[in-house]
C-alpha positions in Angstrom: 9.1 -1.4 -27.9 9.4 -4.2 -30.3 12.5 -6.1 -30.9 13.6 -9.2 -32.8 13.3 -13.3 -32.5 16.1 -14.9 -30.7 15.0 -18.3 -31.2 16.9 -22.0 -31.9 20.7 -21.8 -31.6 21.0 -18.4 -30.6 19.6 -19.0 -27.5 23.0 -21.3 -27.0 21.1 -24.4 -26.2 23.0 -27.4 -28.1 21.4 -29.4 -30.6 21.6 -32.3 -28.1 18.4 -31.2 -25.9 16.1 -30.8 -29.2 12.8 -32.9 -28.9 13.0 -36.1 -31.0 10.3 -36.1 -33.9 8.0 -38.4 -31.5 8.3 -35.9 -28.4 7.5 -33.3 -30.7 4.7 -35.0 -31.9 3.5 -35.9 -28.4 4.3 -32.8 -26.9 0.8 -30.4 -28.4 -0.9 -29.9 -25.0 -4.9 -29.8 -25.4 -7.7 -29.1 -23.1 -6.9 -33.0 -21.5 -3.6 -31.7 -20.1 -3.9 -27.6 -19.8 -1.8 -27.1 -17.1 1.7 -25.5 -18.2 4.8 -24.5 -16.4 7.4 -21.9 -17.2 9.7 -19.6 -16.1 10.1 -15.9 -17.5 13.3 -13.8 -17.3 14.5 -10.6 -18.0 18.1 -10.3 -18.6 19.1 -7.7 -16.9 15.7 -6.9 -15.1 17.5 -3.1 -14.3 18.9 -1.2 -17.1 19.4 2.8 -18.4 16.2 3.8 -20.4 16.0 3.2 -23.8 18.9 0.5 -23.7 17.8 -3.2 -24.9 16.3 -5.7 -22.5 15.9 -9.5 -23.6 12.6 -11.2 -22.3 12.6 -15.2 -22.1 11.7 -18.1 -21.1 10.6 -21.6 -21.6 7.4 -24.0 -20.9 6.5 -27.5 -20.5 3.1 -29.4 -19.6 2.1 -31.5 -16.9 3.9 -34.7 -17.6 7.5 -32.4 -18.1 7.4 -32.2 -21.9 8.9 -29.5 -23.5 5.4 -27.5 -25.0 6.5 -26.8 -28.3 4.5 -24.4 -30.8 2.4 -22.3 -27.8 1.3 -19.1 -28.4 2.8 -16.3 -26.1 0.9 -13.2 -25.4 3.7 -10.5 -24.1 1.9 -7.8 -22.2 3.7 -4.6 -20.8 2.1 -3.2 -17.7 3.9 0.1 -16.8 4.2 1.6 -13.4 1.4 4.5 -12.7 -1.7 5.2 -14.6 -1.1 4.1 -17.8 -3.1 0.9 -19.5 -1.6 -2.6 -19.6 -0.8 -3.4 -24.0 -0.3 -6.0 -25.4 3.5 -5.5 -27.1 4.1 -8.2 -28.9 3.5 -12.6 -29.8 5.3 -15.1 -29.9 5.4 -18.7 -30.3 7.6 -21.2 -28.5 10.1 -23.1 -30.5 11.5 -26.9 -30.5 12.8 -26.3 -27.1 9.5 -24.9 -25.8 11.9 -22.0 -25.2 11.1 -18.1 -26.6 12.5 -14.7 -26.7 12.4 -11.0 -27.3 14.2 -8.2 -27.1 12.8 -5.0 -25.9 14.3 -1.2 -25.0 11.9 -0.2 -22.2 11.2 3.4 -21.4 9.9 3.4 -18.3 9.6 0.7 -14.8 6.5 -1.7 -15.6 5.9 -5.7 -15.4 6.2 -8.0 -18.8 3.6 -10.6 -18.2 3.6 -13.6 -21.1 0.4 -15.2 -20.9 0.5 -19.2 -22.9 -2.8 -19.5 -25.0 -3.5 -23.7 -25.3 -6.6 -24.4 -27.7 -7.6 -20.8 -27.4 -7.8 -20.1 -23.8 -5.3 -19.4 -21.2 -3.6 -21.8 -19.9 -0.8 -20.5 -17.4 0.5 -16.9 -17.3 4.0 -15.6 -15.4 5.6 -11.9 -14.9 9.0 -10.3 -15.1 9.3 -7.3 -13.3 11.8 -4.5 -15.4 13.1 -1.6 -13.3 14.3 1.6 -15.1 17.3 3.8 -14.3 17.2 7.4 -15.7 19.8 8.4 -18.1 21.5 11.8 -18.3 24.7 10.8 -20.0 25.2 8.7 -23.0 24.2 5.1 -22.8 26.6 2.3 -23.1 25.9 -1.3 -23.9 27.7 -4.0 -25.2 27.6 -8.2 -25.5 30.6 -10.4 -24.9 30.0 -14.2 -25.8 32.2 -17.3 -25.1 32.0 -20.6 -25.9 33.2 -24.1 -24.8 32.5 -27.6 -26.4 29.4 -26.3 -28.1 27.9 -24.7 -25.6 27.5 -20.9 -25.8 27.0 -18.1 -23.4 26.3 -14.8 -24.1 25.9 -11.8 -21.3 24.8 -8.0 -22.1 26.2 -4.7 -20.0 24.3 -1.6 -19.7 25.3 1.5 -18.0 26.2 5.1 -19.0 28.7 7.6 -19.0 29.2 9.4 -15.7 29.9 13.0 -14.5 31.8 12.8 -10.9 31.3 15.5 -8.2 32.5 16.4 -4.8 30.0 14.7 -3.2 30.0 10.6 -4.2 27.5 9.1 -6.5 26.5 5.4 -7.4 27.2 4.0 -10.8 25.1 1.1 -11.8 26.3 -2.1 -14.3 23.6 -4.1 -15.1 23.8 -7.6 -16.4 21.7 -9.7 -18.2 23.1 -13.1 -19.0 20.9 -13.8 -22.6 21.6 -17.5 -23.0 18.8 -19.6 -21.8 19.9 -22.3 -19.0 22.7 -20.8 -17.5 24.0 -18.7 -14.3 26.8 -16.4 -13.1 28.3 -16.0 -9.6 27.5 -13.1 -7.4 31.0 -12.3 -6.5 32.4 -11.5 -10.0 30.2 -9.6 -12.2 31.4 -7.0 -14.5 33.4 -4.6 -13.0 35.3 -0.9 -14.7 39.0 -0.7 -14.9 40.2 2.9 -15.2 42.4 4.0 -18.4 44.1 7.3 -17.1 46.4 7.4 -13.9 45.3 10.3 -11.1 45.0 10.9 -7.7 46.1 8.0 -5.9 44.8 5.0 -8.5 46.5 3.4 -10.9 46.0 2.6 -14.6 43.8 -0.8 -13.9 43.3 -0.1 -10.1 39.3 0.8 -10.0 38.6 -3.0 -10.5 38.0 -3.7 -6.8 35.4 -1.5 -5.6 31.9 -1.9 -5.9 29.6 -4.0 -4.5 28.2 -6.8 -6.5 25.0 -9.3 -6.4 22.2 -11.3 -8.4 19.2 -9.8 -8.8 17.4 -12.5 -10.6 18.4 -16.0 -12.1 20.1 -14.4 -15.3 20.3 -10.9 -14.3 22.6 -9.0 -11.8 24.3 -5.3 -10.8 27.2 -4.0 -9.7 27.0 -0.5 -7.5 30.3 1.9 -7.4 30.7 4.8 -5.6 32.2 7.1 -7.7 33.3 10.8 -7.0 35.7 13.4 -8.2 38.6 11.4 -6.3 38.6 9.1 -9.1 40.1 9.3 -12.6 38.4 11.0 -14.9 38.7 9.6 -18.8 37.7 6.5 -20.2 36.8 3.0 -18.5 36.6 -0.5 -19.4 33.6 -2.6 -18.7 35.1 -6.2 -18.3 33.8 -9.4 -16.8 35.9 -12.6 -15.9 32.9 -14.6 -15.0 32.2 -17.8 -15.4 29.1 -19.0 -16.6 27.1 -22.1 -16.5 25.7 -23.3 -19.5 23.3 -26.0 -18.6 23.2 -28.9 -21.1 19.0 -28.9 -20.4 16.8 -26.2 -19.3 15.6 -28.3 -16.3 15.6 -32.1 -15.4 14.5 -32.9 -19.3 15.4 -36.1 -19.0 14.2 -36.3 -15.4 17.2 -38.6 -14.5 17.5 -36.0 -10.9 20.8 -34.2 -12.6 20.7 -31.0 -14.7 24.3 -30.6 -15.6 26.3 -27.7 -17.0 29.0 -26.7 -18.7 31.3 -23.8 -17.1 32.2 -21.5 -19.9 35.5 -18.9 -19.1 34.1 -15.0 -20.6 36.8 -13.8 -22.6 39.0 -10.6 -21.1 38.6 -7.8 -23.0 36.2 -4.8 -22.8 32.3 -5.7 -23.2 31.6 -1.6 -23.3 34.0 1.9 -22.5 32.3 4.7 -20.6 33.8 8.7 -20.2 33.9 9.5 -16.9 34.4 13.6 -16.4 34.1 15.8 -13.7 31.4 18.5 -13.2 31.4 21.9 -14.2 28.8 25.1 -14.0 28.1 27.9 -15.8 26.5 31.0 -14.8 24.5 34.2 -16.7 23.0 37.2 -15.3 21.7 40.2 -17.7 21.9 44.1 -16.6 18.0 44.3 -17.7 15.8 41.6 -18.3 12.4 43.6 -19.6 12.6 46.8 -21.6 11.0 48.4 -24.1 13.6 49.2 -27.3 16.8 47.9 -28.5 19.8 48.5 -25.9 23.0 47.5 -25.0 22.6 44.9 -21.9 25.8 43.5 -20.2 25.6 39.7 -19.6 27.7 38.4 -16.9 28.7 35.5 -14.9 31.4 32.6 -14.1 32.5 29.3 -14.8 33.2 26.7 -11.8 35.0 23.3 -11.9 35.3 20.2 -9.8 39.0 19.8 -9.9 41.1 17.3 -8.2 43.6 19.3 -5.5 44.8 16.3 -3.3 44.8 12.7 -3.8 42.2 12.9 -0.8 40.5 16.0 -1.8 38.3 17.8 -4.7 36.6 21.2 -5.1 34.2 23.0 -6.8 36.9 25.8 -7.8 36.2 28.9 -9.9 38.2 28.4 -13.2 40.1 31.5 -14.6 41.1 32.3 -18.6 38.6 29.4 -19.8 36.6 30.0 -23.3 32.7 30.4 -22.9 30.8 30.6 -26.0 27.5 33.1 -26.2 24.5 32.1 -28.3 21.1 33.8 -28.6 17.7 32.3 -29.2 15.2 34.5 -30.1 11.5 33.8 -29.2 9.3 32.0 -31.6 11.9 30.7 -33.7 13.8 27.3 -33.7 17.3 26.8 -32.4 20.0 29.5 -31.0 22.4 31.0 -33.3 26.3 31.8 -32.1 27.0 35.5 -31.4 30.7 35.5 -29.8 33.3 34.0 -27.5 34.5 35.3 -23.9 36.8 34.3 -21.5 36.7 34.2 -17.8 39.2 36.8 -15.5 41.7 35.9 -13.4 38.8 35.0 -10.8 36.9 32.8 -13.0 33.9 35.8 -13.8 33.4 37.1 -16.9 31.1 40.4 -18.4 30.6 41.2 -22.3 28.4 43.6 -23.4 25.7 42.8 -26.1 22.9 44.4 -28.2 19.5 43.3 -27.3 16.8 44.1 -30.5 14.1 41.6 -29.8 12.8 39.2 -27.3 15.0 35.8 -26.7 17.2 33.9 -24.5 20.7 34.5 -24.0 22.7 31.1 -23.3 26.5 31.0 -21.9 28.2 27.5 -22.4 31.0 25.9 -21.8 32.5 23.1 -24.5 33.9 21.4 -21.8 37.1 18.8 -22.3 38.0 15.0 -22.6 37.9 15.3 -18.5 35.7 17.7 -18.2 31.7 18.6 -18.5 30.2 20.5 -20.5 27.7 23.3 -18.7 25.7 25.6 -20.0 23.2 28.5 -18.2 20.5 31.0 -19.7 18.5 34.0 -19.0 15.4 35.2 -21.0 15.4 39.0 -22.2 12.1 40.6 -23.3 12.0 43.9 -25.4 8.7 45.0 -25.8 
């Protein structure tokens, strides 16, 4: 779960908010002035398992001085039964800022606890919310910049198999640079490649409902079903972002001003988006004692699009299945031959059964399709 330092620059804070060399000096915060204050982010604070998640923050003492040099304690308390760890340290730089990237497994709370002259002085949480992944993961970073000021914003999500029945499709954002903020109304958003059905090339960019979830962190929710194009998508985001010139009121002068920085348009991420399929397998005999010829049967279905308003879960005829068998106690299935579905989307081949194993039917699927694959387990005693 442990990443790498972002620390200095590449948290796209300009050299113009450093501590001088006498607030540096003035900023070590002892027993006399323990109390510290700082925020802790996760950016985004909902993402696909396994994909990477950047943890930061900043602190300051008392009298508003940056606290520069702190030891950070980063615990990881998962959701359920299993012990709060402590997953990594860190200290705070010039800025009193710190980060780390992490790629979470599983929901849980990152809690940074600030250790002052060895005891604690302030702790604060971030809670991380995972989404399962069944499809490949996609994640990208798209950074702008604009008179020395830089913002930088990650996008998770996955590829996506549509059915009959409509399904949400999550973008998550994190917005990485420290001191800055998005709008609500204009996060990333998917833009379909492949004209179909009623939509197109470039037409999926309005749907989908959009909102903050945090400071630096925010989703975008589609409803996507078999009614939309299947093939590739691109992840965009025309956002602007505010970089602010100080992390808070620094100078205390009752402004914290910002810079709005344009993201650039082009494709942060691509997803495949395919419709469903299943495959079926049935054996004449499932437990026997000798070798014998067993028939293994069964059919192929696709979600197909019919209409421009309708899809179906259709039996598909003359399509290329692909037979493997793995036999008990040994590692991995081996190919035995290729069938094809009938005219009514069934097929039946006849094997030779000499040993205990399972017998899997799969289909490769296509660019627009998914694969599928179904087994049955046959014991010869």
């Amino acid at each position: 779960m442990l990443g790498l330092v972002l620390v200095g620059s590449t948290l796209g804070v300009p050299a113009a908010v450093a501590a001088s060399p006498d607030d540096a000096g003035s900023s070590s915060v002892g027993p006399q002035n323990s109390y510290t204050n700082y925020n802790v982010y996760l950016a985004p604070n909902a993402s696909t398992v396994g994909a990477p998640v950047q943890l930061h923050g900043y602190l300051w003492d008392s009298e508003a001085r940056p606290s520069i040099g702190v030891e950070l304690l980063i615990y990881f308390d998962p959701v359920g039964t299993a012990p709060r760890e402590v997953v990594d340290t860190v200290i705070t730089d010039g800025y009193g800022a710190f980060a780390r990237t992490f790629t979470p497994r599983t929901s849980g709370t990152y809690e940074v606890v600030a250790q002052l002259a060895g005891y604690v002085a302030g702790t604060n949480k971030a809670d991380f919310t995972v989404r399962p992944a069944d499809q490949t993961v996609r994640s990208g970073v798209i950074s702008a910049s604009k008179n020395g000021y830089t913002a930088k914003m990650r996008v998770t999500t996955q590829d996506v198999v549509t059915r009959v029945e409509a399904q949400t499709v999550y973008l998550d954002m994190g917005i990485q640079t420290l001191g800055a903020s998005a709008h609500s109304d204009r996060l990333p958003y998917l833009s379909n490649r492949r004209a179909e059905g009623r939509y197109r090339v470039g037409e999926f960019a309005a749907p989908g409902s959009a909102k903050l979830t945090s400071n630096y962190s925010g989703v975008r929710a589609y409803r996507m079903s078999a009614l939309h194009p299947a093939g590739l998508y691109d992840v965009y985001s025309d956002d602007v972002v505010n970089v602010y010139n100080e992390y808070w009121d620094m100078d205390r002068d009752g402004i914290t001003r910002f810079t709005e920085v344009q993201m650039p348009h082009k494709p942060i991420t691509t997803i495949r988006v395919r419709r469903a399929s299943t495959t079926t397998i049935a054996a004449s005999s499932t437990s026997f004692t000798g070798a014998r010829n067993i028939e293994l049967r069964g059919s192929l279905r696709r979600v197909q699009l019919v209409s421009d308003t309708k899809a179906e879960n259709r039996l598909a005829p003359n399509i290329a299945l692909k037979l493997y068998f793995d036999p008990a106690g040994q590692a991995g299935p081996s190919y035995v031959k290729t069938v094809r579905t009938g005219p009514t989307g069934a097929y039946r081949t006849t094997v030779r059964a000499t040993r205990s194993g399972t017998w899997i039917a799969k289909y490769e699927g296509t660019s627009l399709q998914a694969p599928s694959k179904r087994s049955v387990t046959v014991t010869v005693r």
